[in-house]
N, C-alpha and C positions, 0 to 999 in steps of 0.2 A: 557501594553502589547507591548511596543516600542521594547523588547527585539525579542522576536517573529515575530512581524511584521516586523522587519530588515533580520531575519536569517532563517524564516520561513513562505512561504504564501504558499496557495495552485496553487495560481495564479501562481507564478513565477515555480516552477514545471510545472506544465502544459507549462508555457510559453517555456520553455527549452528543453519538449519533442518536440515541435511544429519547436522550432529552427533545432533539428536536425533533427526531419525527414526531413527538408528542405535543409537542408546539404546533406544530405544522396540519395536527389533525385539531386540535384545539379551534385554531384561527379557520380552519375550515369550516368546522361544525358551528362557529358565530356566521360565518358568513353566508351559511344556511340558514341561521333560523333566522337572521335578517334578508334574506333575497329569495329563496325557496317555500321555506314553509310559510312563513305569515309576512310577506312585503304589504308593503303599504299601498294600498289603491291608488292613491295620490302620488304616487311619485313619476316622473314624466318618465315615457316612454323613448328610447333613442337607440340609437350605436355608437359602435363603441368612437368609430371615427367625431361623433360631439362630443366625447370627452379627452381624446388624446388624439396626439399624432404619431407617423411612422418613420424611422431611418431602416434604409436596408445597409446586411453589413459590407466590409472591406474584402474587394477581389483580388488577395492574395497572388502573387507569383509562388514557386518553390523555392525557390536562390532568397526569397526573404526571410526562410525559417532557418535557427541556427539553432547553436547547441546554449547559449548564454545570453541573456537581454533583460536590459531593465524593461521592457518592452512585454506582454503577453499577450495573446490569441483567447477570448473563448470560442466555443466552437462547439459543437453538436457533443463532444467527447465529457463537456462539461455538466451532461444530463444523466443523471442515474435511470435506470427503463425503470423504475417502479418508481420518477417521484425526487426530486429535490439534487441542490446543485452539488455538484465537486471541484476543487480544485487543483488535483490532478490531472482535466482535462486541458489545461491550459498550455499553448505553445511558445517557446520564444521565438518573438518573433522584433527583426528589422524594417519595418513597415516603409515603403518609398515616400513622395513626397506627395504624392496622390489619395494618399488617407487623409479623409475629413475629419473634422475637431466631431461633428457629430457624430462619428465611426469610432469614438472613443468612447467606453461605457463607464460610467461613475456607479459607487459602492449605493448598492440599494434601486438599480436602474433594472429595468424588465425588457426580457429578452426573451423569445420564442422562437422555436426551433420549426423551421420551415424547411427544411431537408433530414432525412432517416432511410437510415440501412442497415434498420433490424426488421425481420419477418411478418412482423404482428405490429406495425407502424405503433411500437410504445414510446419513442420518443416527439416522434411529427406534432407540432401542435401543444407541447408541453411549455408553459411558461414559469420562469423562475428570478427569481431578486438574486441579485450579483450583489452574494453575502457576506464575499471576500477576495481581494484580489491575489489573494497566493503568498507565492514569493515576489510578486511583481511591484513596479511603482505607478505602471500605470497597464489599462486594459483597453485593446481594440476590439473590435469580434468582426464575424468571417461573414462571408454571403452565406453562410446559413444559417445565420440568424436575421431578428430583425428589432428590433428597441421600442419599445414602446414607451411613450412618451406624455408623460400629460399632461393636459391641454391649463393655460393659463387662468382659464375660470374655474375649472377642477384640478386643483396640483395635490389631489390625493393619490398618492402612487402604492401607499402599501393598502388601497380599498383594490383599485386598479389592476394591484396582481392577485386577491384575493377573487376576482372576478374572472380570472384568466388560467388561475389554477383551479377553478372549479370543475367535475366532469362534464357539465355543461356545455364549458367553453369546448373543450375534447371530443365531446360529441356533437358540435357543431364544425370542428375542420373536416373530423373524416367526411363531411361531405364534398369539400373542396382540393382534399389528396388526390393525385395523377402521379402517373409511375408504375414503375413495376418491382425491376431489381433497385434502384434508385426513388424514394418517395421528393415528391417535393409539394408543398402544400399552396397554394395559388396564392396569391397578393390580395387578394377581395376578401381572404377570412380575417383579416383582424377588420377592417375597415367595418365590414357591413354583419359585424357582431352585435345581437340585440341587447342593450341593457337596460336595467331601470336605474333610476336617476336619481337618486335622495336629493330631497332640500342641502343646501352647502351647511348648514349647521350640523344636519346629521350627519353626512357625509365627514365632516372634519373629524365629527369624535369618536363613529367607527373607524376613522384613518388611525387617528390616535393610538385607538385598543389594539388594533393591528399591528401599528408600527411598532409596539412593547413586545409583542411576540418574535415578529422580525427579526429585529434590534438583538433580542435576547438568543435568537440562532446565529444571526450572525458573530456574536464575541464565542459562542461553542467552535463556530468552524473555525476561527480566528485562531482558539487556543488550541484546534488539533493540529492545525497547520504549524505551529510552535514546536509543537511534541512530536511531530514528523521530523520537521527537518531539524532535531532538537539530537532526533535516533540516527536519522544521516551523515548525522556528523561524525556524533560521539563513537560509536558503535564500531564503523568501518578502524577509527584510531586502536579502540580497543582491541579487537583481534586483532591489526597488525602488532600490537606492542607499544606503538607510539605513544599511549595513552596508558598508567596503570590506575587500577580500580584505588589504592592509595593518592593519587590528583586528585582524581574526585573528591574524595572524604575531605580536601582538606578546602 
């Protein structure tokens, strides 16, 4: 089982989600003690709409989701409720000819969840960096999401979702959620989001520190998604037979 136990433990999964949740509170706790506890007076006052712009996502039919696609969906399924992304929510998907090149999400792109259908709206309003595209080669995402985009004078994107995964940002949608059984979060909450505004020198080298944390969950999710579909394969052969623990070894 040497093959396995190199390329696959349960352990080292676990261990890798633990890493970045610890990343992930890391990069929180700078991005408080630079905007919350001691910001700088001087830094310009704005929303978020002067630093980025918005795409809404792709209004899927049913008949475009299959069972195989180089092709993938994020989607609301791709938000953990307590906090940071997965890639087991991902759908294949055949997308028509009507998907925009902007409805395409690239690795490290920010997307928030503007539609929830859990009880305690813990996902409505959560923003997360697309850390991994899965098994896929490329990612679209759904109307219920939305991309967050930044703007060409600030192309600091991992400041930008450092700003958007604050609870802050979270306690500034619930004011903009409607709904009942179905949430859906209005189109005015990212736009007319309050931020401060660092000088672009600072701003570049908090993006910087930021993007080393990022950076560094993204290759964890990279390598559990390996060690999954690493168990997918092997595993299923094994108990059939098709597979003996002697191939491996060798």
């Amino acid at each position: 089982m040497r093959v396995i136990n190199r390329y696959y433990t349960h352990k080292q999964v676990l261990f890798n989600k633990r890493i970045n949740d610890n990343l992930e509170q890391q990069a929180q706790a700078l991005f408080k003690s630079w905007f919350v506890e001691k910001p700088n007076p001087q830094w310009t006052k704005g929303s978020l709409s002067d630093i980025a712009s918005f795409v809404g996502g792709y209004s899927y039919k049913g008949d475009e989701l299959v069972d195989s696609s180089n092709t993938g969906m994020a989607t609301i399924k791709n938000y953990n409720r307590s906090g940071g992304f997965k890639t087991d929510g991902f759908k294949a998907i055949n997308p028509s000819d009507k998907v925009k090149n902007a409805q395409y999400a690239e690795l490290f792109e920010i997307l928030v969840a503007h539609t929830d259908l859990t009880q305690n709206a813990e996902v409505i309003g959560n923003a997360e960096l697309v850390l991994s595209l899965g098994e896929y080669n490329k990612i679209i995402f759904s109307m219920d999401l939305v991309k967050v985009l930044p703007s060409s004078s600030f192309p600091y994107r991992f400041l930008i979702a450092a700003m958007l995964k604050n609870k802050l940002f979270k306690g500034h949608c619930q004011g903009y959620v409607n709904g009942t059984t179905v949430l859906h979060l209005n189109k005015k909450a990212l736009p007319e989001y309050k931020v401060m505004i660092p000088t672009d020198t600072e701003a570049k080298k908090m993006n910087e520190i930021l993007g080393g944390y990022y950076k560094r969950m993204s290759e964890n999710l990279k390598e559990n998604d390996m060690l999954e579909q690493l168990r997918d394969t092997i595993l299923p052969k094994l108990m059939s037979g098709e597979l003996k623990i002697n191939d491996l070894n060798c």
